[in-house]
C-alpha positions in Angstrom: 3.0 0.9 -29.9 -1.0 1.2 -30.9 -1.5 -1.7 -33.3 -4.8 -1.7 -35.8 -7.4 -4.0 -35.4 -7.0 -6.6 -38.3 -10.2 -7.7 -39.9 -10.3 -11.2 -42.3 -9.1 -10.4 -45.4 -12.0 -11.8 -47.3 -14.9 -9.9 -46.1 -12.5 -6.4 -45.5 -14.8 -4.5 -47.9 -18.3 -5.8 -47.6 -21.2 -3.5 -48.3 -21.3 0.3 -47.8 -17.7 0.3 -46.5 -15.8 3.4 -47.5 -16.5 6.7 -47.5 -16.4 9.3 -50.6 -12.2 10.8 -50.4 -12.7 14.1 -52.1 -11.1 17.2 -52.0 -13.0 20.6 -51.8 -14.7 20.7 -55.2 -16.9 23.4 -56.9 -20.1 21.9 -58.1 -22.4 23.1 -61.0 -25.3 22.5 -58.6 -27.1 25.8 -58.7 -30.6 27.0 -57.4 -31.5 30.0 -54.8 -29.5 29.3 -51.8 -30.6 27.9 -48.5 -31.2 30.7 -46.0 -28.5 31.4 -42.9 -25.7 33.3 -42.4 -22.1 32.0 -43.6 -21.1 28.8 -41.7 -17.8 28.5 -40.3 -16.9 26.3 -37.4 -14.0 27.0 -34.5 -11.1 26.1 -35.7 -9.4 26.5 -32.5 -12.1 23.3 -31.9 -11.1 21.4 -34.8 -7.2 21.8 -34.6 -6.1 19.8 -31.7 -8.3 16.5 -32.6 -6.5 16.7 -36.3 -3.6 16.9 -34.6 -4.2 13.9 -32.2 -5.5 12.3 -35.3 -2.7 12.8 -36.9 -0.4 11.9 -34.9 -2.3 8.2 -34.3 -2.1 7.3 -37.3 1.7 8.1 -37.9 2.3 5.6 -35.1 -0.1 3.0 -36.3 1.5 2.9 -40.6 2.6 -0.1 -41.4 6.8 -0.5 -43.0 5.9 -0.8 -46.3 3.5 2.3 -46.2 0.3 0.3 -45.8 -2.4 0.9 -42.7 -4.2 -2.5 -40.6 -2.5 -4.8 -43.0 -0.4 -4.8 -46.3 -3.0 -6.2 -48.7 -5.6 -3.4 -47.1 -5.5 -1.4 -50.1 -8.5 0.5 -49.4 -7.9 1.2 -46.1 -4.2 2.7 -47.1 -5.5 5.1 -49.7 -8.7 6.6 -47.6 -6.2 7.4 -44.7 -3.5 8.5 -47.1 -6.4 11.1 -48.6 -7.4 11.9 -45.2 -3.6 12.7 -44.4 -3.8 15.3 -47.3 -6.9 16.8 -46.5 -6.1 17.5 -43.3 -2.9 19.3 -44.4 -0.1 17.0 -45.1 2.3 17.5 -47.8 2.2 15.1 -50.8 6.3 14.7 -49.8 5.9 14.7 -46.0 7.5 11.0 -45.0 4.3 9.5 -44.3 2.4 10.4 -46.7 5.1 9.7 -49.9 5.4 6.1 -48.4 1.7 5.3 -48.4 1.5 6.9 -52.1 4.2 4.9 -53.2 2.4 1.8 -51.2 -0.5 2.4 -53.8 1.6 2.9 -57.0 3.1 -0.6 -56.6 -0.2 -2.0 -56.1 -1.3 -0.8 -59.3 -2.5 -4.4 -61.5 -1.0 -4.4 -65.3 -4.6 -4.0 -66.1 -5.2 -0.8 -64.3 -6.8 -1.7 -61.4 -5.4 -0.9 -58.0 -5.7 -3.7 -55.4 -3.2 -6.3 -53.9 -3.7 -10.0 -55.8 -6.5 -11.9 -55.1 -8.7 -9.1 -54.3 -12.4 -9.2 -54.6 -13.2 -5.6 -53.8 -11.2 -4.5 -57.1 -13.6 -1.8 -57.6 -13.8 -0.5 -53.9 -9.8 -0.5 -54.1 -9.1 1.1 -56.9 -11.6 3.6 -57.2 -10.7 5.0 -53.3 -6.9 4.5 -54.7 -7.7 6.9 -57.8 -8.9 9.4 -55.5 -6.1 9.4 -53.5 -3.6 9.4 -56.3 -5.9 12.6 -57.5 -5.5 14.1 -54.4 -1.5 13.9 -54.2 -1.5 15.0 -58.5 -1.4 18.6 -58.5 1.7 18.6 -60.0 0.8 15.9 -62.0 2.8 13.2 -61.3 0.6 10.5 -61.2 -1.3 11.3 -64.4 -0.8 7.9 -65.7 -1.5 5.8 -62.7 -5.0 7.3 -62.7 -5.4 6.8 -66.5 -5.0 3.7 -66.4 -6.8 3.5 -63.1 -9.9 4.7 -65.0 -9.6 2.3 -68.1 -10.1 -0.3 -65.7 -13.2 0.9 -63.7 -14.9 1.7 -67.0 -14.7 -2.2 -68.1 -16.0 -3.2 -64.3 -19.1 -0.7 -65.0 -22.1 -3.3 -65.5 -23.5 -2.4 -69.4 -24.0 -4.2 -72.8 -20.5 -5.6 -72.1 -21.9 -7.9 -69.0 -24.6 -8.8 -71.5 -27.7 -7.0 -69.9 -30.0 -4.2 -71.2 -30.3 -0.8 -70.4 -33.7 -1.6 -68.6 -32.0 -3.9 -65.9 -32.1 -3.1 -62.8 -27.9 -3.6 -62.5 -27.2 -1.6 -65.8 -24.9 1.3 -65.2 -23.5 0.7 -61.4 -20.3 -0.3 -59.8 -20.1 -4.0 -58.6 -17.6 -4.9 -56.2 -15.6 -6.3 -59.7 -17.7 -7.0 -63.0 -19.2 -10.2 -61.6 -20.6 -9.1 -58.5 -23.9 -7.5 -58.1 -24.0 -3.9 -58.8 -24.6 -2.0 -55.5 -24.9 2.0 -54.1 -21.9 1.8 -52.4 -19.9 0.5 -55.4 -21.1 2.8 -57.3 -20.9 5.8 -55.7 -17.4 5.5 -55.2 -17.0 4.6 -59.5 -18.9 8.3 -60.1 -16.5 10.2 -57.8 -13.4 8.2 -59.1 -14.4 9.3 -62.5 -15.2 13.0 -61.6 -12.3 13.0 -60.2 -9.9 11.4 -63.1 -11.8 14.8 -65.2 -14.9 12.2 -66.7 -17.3 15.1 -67.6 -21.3 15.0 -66.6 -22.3 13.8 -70.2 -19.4 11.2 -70.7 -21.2 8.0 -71.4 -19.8 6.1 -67.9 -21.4 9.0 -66.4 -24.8 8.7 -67.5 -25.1 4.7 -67.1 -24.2 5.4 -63.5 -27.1 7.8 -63.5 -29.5 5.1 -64.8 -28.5 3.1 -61.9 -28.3 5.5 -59.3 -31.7 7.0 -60.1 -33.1 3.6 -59.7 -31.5 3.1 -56.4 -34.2 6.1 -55.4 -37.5 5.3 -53.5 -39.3 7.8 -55.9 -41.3 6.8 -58.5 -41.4 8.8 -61.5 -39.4 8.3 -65.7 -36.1 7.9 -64.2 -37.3 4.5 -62.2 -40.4 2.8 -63.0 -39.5 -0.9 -60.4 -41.9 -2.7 -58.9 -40.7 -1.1 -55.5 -40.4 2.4 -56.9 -43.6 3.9 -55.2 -43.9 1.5 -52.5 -42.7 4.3 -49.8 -42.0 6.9 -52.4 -40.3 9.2 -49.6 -36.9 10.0 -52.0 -34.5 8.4 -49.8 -32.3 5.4 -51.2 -31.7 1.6 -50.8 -28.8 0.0 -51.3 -29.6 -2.0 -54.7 -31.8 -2.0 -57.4 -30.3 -4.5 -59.1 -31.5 -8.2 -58.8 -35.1 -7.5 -57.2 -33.6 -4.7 -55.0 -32.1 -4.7 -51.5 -32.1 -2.4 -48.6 -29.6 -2.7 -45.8 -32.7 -1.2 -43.7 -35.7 -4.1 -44.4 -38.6 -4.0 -45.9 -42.0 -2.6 -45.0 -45.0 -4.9 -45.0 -46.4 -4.0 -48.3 -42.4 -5.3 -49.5 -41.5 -1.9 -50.0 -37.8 -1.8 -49.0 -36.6 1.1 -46.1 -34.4 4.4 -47.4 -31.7 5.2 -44.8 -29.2 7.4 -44.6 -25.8 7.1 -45.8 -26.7 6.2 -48.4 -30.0 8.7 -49.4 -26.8 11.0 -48.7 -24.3 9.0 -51.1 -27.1 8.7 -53.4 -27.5 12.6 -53.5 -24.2 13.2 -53.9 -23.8 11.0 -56.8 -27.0 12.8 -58.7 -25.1 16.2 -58.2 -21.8 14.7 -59.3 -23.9 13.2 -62.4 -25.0 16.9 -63.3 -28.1 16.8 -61.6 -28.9 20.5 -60.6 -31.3 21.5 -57.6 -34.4 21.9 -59.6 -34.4 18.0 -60.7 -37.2 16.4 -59.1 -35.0 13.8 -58.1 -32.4 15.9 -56.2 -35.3 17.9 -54.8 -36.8 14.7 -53.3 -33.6 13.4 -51.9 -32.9 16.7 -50.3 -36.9 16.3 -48.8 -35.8 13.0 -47.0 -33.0 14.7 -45.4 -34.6 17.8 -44.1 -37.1 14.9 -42.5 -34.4 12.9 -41.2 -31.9 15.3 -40.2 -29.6 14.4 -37.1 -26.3 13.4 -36.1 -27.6 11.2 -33.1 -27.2 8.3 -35.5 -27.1 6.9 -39.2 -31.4 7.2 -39.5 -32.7 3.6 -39.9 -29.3 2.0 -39.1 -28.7 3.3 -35.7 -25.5 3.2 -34.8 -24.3 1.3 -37.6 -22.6 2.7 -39.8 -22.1 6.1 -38.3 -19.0 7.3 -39.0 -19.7 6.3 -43.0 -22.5 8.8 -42.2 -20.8 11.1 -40.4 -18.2 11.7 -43.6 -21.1 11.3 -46.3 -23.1 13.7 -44.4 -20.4 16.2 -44.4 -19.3 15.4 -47.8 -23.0 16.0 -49.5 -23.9 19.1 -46.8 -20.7 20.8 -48.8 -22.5 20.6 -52.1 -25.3 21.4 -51.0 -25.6 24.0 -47.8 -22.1 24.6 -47.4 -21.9 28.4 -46.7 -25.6 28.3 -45.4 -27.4 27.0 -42.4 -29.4 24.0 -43.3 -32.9 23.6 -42.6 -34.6 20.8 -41.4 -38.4 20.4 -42.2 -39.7 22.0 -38.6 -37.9 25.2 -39.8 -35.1 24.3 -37.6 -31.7 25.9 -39.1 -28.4 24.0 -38.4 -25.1 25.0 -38.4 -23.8 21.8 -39.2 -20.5 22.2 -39.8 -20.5 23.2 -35.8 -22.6 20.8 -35.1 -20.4 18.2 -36.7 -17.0 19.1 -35.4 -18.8 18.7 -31.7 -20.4 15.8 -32.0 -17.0 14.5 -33.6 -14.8 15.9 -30.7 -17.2 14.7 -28.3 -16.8 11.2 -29.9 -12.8 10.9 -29.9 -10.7 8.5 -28.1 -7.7 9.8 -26.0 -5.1 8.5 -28.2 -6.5 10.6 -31.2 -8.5 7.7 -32.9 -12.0 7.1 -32.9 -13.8 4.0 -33.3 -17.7 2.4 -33.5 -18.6 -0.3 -30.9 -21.4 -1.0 -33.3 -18.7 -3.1 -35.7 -20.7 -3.7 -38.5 -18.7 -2.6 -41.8 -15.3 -2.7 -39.4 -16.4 0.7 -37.8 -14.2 -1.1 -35.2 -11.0 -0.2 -37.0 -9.5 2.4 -35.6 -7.1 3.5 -39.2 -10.5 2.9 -41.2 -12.7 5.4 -38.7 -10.3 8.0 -37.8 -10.0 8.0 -41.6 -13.6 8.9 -42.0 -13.7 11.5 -39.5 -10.5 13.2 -40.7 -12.2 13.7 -43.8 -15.6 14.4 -42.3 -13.7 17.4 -40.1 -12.1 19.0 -43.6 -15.6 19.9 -44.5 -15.8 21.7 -41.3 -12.9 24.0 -42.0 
């Protein structure tokens, strides 16, 4: 039988960890289109490694519905969305015993984690989006109710005593003592979209505040001492506290933009209500046309690549999905092609995939064939 690999409990979720779980969603992003003719890759190509997929992680759920280990609530719910995405019935076996996994670690409070937890907002944000996945028929309307009170008090504000001109004010910490961060919060603005928060809902603006912040451009929206240090539009991982870039700093202390999360950070401006015109999104979308590739996670390397791989996919949807995209040479890509192949090329014989480069537990197989489930649904 394939067993998981079982990282320590206490570190499980530790900086840009998860990736967004969405479904297919229609965005008010608007502009002229990118140039290219329609994208759609082979299915015949993407089939059998979903089904291989698929089938590895059927062997490798846990009894009580749970994948790696029965506290790994995050885990759980970004392979039970992945299950969905890829096709699976909110009633097929499998997938109603990981759902029912993540109902019983709901907290009185609302949150959804197993006790102890100090990734409460990690857990129950990717466990919200799960439930929303598996609700079309609305069964778990009050799981992700209450689901969203909670991550609305974890949101850093006036209630954690700071002012709207702090660097933390507005993101997602991993709970409401923990510095705010990109990761964190990009995951609290899709939970919300996803729960129905609308663009201008309060919790939605804050995270804007932040998120704009987290933004190597200097301009209104971000006015740090490391705003126009590079000034290129990517994104670091943390404004708040002095700032902090999972990339370094440059000499003159200006701290690196890299790529997951320049693409979580777009993504999250779109999700906000940012539309393509906005300076902002315009910028981000600047730094990806510069940095485009799927060689690796640009200024990470290999860490962290198949995060990348799913936020790529997930913020070339919004943004190019029907369209070629085009780098800054002039170079058009059909990504979703070019995705799917680098993603086949990349899978192990038994279905799974994983990351030598073990940073964030890429070395998990559940976790990573998770992501790339999910990364191949924007492919279809």
């Amino acid at each position: 039988m394939i067993r998981a690999i079982s990282p320590s409990r206490n570190s499980l979720f530790k900086h840009c960890f998860f990736a967004l779980l969405v479904i297919p969603f229609t965005s008010s992003f608007s502009g002229a289109p990118y140039s290219g003719s329609t994208l759609v890759a082979d299915e015949t190509e993407i089939a059998p490694m979903q089904k291989k997929a698929l089938q590895f992680l059927e062997v490798t759920q846990n009894e009580d519905g749970s994948w790696t280990r029965s506290d790994a609530v995050g885990i759980t719910a970004l392979v039970t969305s992945s299950l969905i995405e890829t096709g699976k019935s909110v009633d097929d076996p499998i997938v109603a015993k990981a759902l029912n996994y993540l109902v019983k670690n709901q907290q009185p409070e609302g949150g959804i984690f197993a006790a102890g937890s100090r990734h409460q907002n990690y857990e129950t944000c990717i466990a919200l989006m799960a439930l929303a996945d598996a609700n079309k028929d609305g069964r778990f309307n009050q799981h992700i109710k209450k689901a969203e009170t909670f991550l609305r008090g974890l949101q850093w504000d006036e209630g954690e005593g700071i002012e709207s001109s702090d660097g933390a004010y507005g993101g997602g910490g991993y709970d409401s003592k923990q510095r705010p961060d990109m990761s964190n919060t990009q995951f609290l603005v899709e939970a919300l979209k996803k729960a129905g928060v609308k663009e201008d809902d309060p919790a939605m603006q804050k995270a804007l505040i932040f998120v704009s912040r987290a933004q190597n451009l200097e301009s209104v929206h971000n006015t740090l001492p490391f705003a126009g240090k590079i000034n290129d539009g990517g994104f670091i991982y943390t404004p708040a506290k002095g700032g902090e870039s999972k990339a370094g700093n440059d000499d003159n202390g200006g701290m690196r933009s890299y790529g997951s999360i320049t693409y979580a950070g777009l993504k999250s401006l779109i999700f906000a209500g940012l539309k393509k015109d906005d300076p902002r999104v315009k910028a981000a979308t600047d730094w990806i046309r510069n940095h485009y590739t799927l060689s690796e996670n640009p200024g990470m390397g290999q860490q962290g690549l198949f995060y990348y791989f799913h936020t790529f996919g997930r913020t070339m949807s919004l943004i190019s999905n029907d369209q070629d995209f085009v780098d800054s040479k002039g170079q058009k890509h059909d990504w979703k092609t070019e995705l799917s192949n680098r993603l086949r090329d990349l899978q192990q014989p038994n279905g799974s995939w994983t990351n030598p480069a073990d940073r964030w537990y890429e070395g998990d197989p559940n976790l990573v064939t998770a992501y790339c489930l999910l990364a191949l649904s924007y492919c279809d």
